[in-house]
C-alpha positions in Angstrom: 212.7 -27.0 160.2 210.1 -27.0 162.7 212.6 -26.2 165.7 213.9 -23.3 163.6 209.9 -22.1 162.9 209.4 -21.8 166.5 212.4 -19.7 167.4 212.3 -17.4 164.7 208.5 -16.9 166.0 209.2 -16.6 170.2 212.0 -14.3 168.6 209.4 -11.8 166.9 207.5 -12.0 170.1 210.3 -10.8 172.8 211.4 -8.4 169.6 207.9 -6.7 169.1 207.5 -6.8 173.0 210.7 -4.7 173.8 210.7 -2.7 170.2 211.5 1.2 170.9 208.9 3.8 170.0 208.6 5.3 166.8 210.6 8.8 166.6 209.3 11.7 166.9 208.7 14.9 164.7 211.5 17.3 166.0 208.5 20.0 167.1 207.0 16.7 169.7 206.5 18.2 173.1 207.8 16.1 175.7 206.2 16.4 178.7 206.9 15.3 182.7 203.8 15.2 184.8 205.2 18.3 186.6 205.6 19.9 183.3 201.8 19.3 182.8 201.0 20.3 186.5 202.5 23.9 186.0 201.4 24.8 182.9 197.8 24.0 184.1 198.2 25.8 187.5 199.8 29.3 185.3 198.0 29.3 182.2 194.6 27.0 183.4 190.8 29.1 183.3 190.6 27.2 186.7 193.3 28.5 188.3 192.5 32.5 186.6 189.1 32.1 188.0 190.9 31.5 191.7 192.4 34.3 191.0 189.4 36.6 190.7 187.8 35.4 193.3 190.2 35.9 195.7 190.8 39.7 193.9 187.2 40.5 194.4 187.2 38.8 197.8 190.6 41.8 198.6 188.5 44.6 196.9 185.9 44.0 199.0 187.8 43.9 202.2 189.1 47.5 201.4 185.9 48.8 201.0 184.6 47.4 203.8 188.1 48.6 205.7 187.0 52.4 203.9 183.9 52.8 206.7 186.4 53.1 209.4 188.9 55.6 207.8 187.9 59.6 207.4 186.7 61.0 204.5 188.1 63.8 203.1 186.6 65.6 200.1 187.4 69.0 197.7 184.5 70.7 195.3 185.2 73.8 193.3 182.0 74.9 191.2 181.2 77.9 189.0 177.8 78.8 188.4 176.5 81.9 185.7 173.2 83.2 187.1 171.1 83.5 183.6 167.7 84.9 185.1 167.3 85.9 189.0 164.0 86.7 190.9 166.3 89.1 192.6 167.3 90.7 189.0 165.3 93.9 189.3 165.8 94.5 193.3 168.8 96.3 192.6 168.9 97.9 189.3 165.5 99.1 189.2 165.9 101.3 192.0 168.4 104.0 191.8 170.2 104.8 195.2 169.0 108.1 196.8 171.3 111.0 196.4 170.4 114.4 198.3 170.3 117.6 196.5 172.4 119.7 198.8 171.9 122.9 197.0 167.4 122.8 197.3 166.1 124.2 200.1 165.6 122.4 203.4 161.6 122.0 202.9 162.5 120.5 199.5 165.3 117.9 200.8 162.8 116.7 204.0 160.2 116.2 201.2 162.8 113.9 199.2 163.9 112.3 202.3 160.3 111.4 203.1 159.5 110.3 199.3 162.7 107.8 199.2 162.1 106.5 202.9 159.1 103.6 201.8 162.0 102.2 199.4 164.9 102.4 201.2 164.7 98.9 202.7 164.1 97.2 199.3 167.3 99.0 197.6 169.6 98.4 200.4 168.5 94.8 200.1 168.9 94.5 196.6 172.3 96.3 196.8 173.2 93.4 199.1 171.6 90.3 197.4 174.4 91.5 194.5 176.8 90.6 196.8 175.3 86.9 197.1 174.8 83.9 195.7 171.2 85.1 195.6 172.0 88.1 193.0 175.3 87.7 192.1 175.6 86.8 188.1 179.0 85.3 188.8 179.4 82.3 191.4 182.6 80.6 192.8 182.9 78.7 195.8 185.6 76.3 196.6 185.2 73.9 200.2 187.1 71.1 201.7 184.6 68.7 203.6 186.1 66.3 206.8 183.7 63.4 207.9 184.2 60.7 210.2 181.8 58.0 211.5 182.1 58.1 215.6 179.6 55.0 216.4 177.7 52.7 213.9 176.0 50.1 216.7 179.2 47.8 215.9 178.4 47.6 212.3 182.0 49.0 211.2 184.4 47.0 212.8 181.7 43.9 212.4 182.3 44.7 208.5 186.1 45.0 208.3 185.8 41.4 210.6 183.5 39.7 207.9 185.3 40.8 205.1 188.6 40.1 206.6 187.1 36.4 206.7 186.0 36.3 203.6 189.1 37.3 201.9 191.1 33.9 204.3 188.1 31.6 202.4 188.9 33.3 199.1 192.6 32.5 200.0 192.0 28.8 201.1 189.5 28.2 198.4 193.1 29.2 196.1 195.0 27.4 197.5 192.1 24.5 197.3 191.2 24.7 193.4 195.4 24.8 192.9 195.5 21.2 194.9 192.2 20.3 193.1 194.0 21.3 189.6 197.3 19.2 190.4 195.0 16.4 191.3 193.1 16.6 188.1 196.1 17.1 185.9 197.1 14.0 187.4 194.6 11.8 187.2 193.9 13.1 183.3 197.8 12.0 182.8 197.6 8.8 184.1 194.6 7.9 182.3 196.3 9.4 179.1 199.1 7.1 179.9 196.7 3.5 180.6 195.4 4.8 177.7 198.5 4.7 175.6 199.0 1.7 177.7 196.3 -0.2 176.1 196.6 0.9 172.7 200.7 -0.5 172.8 199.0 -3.9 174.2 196.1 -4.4 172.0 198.5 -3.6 169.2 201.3 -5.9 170.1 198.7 -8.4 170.4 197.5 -7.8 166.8 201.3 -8.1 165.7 201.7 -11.0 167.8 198.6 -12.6 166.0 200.1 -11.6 162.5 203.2 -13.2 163.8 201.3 -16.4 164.4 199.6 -15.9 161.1 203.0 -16.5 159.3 204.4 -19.0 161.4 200.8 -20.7 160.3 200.8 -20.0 157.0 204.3 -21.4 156.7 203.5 -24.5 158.1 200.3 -24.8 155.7 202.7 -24.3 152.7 204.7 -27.3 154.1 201.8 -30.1 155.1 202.2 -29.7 158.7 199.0 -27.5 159.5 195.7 -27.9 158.1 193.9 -25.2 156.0 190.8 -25.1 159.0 193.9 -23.9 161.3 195.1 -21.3 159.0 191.4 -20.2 159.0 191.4 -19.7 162.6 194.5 -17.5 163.1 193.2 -15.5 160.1 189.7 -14.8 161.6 191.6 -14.3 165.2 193.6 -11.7 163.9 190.7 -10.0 161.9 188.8 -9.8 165.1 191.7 -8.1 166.8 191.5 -5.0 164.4 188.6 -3.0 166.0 190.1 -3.6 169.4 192.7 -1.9 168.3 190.9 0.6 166.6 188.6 1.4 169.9 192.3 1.5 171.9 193.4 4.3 169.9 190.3 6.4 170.1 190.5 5.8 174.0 193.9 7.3 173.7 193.0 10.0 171.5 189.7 11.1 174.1 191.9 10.7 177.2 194.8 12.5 175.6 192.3 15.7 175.0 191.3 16.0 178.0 195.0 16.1 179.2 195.6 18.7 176.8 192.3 20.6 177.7 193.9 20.7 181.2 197.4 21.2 180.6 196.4 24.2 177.7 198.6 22.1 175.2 196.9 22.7 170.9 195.3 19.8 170.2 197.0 19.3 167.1 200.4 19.6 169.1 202.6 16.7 168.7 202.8 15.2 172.5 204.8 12.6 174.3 204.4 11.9 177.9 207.5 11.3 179.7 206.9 10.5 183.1 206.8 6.5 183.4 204.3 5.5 185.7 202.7 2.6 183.9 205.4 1.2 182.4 207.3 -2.4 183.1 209.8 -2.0 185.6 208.3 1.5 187.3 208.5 -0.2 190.6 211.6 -1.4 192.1 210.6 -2.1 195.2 207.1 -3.2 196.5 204.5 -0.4 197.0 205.2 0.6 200.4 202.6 0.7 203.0 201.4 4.2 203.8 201.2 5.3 207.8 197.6 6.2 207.8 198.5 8.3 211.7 197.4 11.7 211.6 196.0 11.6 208.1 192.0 12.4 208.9 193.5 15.2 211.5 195.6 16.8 208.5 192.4 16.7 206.7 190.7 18.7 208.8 193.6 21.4 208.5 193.0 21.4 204.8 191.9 24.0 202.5 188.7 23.5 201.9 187.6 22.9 205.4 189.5 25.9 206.4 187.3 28.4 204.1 184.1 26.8 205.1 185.5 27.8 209.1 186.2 31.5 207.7 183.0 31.9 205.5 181.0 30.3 208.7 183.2 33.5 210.7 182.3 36.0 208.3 178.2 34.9 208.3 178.8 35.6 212.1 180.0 38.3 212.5 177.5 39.6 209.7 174.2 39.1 211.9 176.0 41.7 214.4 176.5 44.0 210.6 172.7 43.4 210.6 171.6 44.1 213.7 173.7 47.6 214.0 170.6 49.1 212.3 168.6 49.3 215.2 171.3 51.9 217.6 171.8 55.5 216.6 174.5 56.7 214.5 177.1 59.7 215.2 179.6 61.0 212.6 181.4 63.9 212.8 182.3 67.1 210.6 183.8 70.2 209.3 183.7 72.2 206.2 185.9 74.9 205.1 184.7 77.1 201.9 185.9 80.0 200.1 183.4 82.0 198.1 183.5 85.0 195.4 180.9 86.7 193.7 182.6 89.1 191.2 181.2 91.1 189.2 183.2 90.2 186.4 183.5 86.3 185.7 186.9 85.3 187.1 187.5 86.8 190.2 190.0 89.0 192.1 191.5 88.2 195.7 190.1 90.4 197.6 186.6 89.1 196.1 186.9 85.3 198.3 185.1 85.1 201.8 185.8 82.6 204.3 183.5 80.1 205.8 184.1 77.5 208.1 181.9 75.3 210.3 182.1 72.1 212.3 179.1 69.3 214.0 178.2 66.7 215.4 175.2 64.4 213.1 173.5 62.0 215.2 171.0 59.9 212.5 168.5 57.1 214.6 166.3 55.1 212.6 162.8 54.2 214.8 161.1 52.7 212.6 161.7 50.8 209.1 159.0 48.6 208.9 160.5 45.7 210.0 163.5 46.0 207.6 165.9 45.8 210.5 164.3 42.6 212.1 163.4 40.8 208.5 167.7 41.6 207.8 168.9 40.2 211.1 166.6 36.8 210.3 168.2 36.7 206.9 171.8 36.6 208.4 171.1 34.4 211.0 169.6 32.1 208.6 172.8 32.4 206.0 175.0 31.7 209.1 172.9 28.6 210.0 173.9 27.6 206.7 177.1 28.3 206.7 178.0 26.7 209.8 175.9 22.8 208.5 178.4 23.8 205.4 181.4 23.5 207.9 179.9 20.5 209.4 179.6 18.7 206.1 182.7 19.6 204.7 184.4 18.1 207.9 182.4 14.8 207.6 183.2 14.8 203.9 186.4 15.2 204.6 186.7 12.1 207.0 184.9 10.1 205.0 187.2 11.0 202.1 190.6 9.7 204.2 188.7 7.2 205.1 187.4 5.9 202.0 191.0 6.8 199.9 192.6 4.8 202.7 190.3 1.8 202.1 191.1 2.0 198.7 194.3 2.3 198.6 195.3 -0.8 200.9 192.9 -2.6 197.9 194.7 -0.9 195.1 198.6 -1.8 197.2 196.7 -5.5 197.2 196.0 -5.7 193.7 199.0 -4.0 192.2 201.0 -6.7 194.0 198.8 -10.1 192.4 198.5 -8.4 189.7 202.7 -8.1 188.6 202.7 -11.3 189.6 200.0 -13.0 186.9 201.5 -10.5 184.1 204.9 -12.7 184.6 203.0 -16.4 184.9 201.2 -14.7 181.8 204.2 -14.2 180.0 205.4 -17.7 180.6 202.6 -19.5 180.0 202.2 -17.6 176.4 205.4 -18.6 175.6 205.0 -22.0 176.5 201.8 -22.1 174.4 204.0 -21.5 172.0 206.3 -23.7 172.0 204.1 -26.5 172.7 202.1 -25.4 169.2 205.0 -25.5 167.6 206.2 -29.1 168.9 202.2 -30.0 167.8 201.3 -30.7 171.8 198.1 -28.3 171.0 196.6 -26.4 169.0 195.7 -22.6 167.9 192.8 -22.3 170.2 195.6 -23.1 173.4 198.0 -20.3 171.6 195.2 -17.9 171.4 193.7 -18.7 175.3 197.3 -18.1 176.2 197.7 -14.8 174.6 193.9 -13.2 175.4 195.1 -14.3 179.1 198.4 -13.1 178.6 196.8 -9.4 177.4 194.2 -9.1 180.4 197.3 -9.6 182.6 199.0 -6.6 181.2 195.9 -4.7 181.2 194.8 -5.6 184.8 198.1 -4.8 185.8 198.7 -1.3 184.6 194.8 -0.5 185.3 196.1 -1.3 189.0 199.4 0.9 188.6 196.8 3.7 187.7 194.6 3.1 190.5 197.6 2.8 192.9 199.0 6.1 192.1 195.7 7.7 191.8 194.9 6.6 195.2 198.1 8.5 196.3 197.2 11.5 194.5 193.6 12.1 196.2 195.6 11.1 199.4 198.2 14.4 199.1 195.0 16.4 197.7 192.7 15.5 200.7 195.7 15.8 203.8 198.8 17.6 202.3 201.0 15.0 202.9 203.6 14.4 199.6 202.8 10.6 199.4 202.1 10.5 195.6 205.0 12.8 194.8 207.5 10.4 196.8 205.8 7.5 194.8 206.0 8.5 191.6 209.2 9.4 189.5 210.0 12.8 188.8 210.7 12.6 185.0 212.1 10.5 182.9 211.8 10.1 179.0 210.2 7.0 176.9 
């Protein structure tokens, strides 16, 4: 009896240990880590915000690009002259018309009395003709400008703009790595996650296991009612472990979906098995560390701090343009009419054309000039101890990742090692309760043990890969997606 006891219990062990998942609900979404990756990197606010960025960072390069090109401009305007102080110059006064028939004494003497007027009516016959005095405006002109010399502040523009829109490239290209390697590091610790709820719950069956197998033996005189009271109160105390595991997994898994853009109320099942038992063939293999802090500083983010520490450059030489003179040139053709009637005829347009040279020369600003040419010279300062930190950072990083890494590859190895001496020595805790070699408190050493082995060792499977991950993010180099399996289901 006792012999068949203690298989029928090791039996619910290894069957509650290798027990598949629960199916399910048909509308699940089962999701790879690449799945996760792409949906965060085309649908993720992180990734849109990249986006505009390096949109603005193009706009402003074409308007910057603008100062260098022509402009080329049409007006047509219409004007209705209400009230004129010219109104009365030509109306008032009627035109002189001799009397040929009057005598010759008569027509000197109207000569002489329409001489002092003359001048103001042949001026107000012509100011009807003009814009001055005509009720009825139209002019239509076609302007040409084109900046000749700026004190370099044109091509210095289109230069630093230029720049900025590499940096707003990088910095893409950047936030997409830093996106993958968040993505990643949120799926993994959804999965240790999961990984600890599926422990601290096999433990709590494997204590309701032990339960029966106690309870059994109490009904038959071979266990006392104080060791019955011991497994209960162990598996009692094993409830709100289990209960914190599974609000672990519920936080970790939001912030996946918060990533990924998956509803939180969406049915989701990771596929991708990087935590689980047998993940590893082979041992974690040693990574060549040659050439890894070089390929750093090739990466992304040290390459927009080189353009934005370019672009502050060549804007102190933007800044300083201010103090040479400026020469543009132009021409403007025009077409005018001043009908009598509002729309006018053909033969009613005029032609004017003219053509310069404008040469504009600031003297003196009051310091504007100098106090802009400190300011730029003080943002490129900055800009170039940016560059200098984000090199050191970026050393340091490899450095550091490498460090760890070689720790994690360490651990990773002990750590599969202890789950299996765990496993055994559970098992033999069993069977050694069973034969009444020891006790409960033995079994329940053996299984705590055997439960921080499983946790240590997928908490360094997590570390191990993540490792990896800020590896490929910090140097390019595919070391984390060669590690870890493409897909997979569970």
């Amino acid at each position: 009896m006792r012999r068949f006891v203690m298989l029928v219990g090791l039996t619910l062990v290894v069957m509650l240990e290798t027990a598949p998942a629960v199916a399910a609900p048909p509308d699940t979404l089962r999701l790879s880590l690449d799945d996760c990756v792409q949906r965060a990197v085309a649908d993720g606010e992180e990734m849109k915000l990249a986006e505009a960025d390096l949109a603005t960072a193009r706009a402003l390069y074409l308007e910057a690009r603008s100062t260098a090109l022509p402009r080329l401009s049409f007006n047509l305007s219409y004007t209705r002259r209400i009230e004129s102080i010219f109104r009365d110059t030509g109306t008032g006064m009627e035109p002189f018309a001799a009397d040929t028939l009057a005598p010759i004494e008569q027509r000197v003497r109207d000569l002489e009395n329409a001489m002092p007027t003359a001048g103001l009516a042949g001026l107000g016959s012509l100011f009807q003709s003009t814009s001055f005095g005509s009720e009825n405006s139209w002019i239509a002109s076609l302007g040409f400008t084109q900046k000749v010399f700026q004190g370099g502040s044109v091509w210095n523009s289109i230069a630093a703009a230029g720049h900025a829109m590499r940096a707003a490239e990088t910095l893409r290209d950047d936030r997409r790595r830093g996106i993958v390697l968040a993505v990643r590091e949120a799926y993994l610790a959804a999965l240790l996650a999961d990984r600890g709820a599926h422990i601290a719950d096999l433990s709590l069956q494997q204590t309701v296991s032990q339960v029966q197998r106690v309870s059994l033996r109490h009904e038959t005189g071979n266990a006392s009612e104080f060791v019955l009271l011991q497994a209960e109160v162990q598996r009692d105390n094993l409830i709100p472990v289990v209960k914190e595991a599974y609000l672990r997994r519920e936080v970790a898994n939001l912030d996946l979906r918060r990533l990924a853009n998956i509803r939180p109320d969406a049915p989701l099942v990771l596929t991708t098995p990087l935590l689980d038992d047998g993940t590893f063939t082979v041992e974690p293999v040693e990574v060549d560390s040659t050439g890894l802090i070089a390929a750093a500083l090739r990466n992304s983010s040290v390459v927009s701090a080189e353009q934005q520490a370019e672009a502050r450059n060549h804007a102190v030489a933007v800044a300083g343009a201010e103090r040479w003179p400026k020469f543009s040139l132009f021409a403007n053709y025009s077409r005018q009419a001043y009908p009598e009637d509002p729309f006018p005829k053909s033969g009613d347009w005029v032609k004017d054309v003219n053509a310069g040279v404008m040469v504009e020369w600031s003297i003196f600003d009051g310091f504007l000039t100098k106090g802009a040419i400190q300011a730029s010279k003080a943002r490129r300062s900055m800009a170039q101890q940016n560059l200098k930190q984000a090199r050191e950072e970026a050393r340091l990083q490899v450095i550091r990742t490498l460090k760890d890494l070689e720790r994690c590859t360490a651990d990773l190895r002990a750590r599969a090692r202890t789950v299996e001496l765990a496993r055994r020595a559970f098992e033999l805790a069993n069977i050694r309760f069973e034969e009444g070699a020891s006790d409960q408190l033995e079994v329940s050493d053996s299984r705590i043990a055997y439960q921080i082995a499983q946790t240590n060792e997928a908490t360094a499977r997590r570390d191990y890969f993540a490792a990896l991950a800020q590896i490929e993010r910090l140097t390019g180099r595919p070391l984390f997606t060669a590690a870890a399996p493409s897909g997979g289901t569970r």
